[in-house]
N, C-alpha and C positions, 0 to 999 in steps of 0.2 A: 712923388718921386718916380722919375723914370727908371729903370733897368737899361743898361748898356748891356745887349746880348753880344758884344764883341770882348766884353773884361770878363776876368773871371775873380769877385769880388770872396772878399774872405767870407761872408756871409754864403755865399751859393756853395764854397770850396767845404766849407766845416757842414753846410746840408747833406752834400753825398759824402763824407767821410763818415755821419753821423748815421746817412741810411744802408751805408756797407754794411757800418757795423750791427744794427737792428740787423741785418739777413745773416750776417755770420752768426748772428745768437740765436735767431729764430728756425732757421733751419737745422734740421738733426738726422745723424745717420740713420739711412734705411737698412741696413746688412749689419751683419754681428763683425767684430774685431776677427783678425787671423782670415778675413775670406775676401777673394781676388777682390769682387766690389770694393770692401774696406780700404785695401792695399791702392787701387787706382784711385778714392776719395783723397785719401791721405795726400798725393801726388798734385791733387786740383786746391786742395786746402793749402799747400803749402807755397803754390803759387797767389794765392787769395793772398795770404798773410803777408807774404812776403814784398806783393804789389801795396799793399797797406801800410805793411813798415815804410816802404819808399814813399808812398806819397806823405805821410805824417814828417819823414826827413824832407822831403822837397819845400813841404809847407813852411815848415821851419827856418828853413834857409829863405824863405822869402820867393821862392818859383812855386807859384799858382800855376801856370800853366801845366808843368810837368808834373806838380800834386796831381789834378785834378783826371790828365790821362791815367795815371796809374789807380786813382781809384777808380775811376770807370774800369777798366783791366778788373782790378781786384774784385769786384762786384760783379761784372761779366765771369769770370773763374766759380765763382758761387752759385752764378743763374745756369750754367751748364752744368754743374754737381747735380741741383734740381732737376735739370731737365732729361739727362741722362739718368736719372732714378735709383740715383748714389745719396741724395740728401729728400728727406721728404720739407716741401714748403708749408705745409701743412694748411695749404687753399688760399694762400696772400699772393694774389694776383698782381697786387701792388710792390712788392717787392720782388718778385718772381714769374720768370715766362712760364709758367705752370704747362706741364707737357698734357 
């Protein structure tokens, strides 16, 4: 079976919905609750979540294409928490530009 790198097949769209979310789970705050860090995590998280809710609605509605921007978005939101030293990746290279 070939791969068309031009479609964005349900199978490739539900792999990064599925490896979002593995890095929403894997990664954990670095800074305590009530301190600036915390307060600007919260700010990047909720951009995460919220590009996740959209693509999960996109998906649903049958637009792969615009699922699949928003969870790249929603997963890039997450790889900056990391990399700015808001979320520890705790050394997963693989799901994280590790700073």
């Amino acid at each position: 079976m070939t791969v068309d790198s031009k479609e964005i097949s349900q199978e490739k769209l539900d792999h990064y919905l599925a490896l979002t979310s593995k890095a929403r789970a894997k990664a954990t705050p670095i800074h305590g609750a009530g301190s600036e860090e915390s307060k600007q995590l919260s700010i990047l998280m909720r951009m995460a979540d919220d590009y996740s809710s959209d693509a999960i609605f996109f998906k649903d509605n049958g637009d792969f294409v615009r699922a699949f921007g928003a969870i790249n978005y929603a997963h890039a939101w997450i790889d900056a928490a990391v990399k700015l030293g808001l979320l520890d990746g705790h050394g997963d290279d693989e799901l994280f530009t590790l700073p």
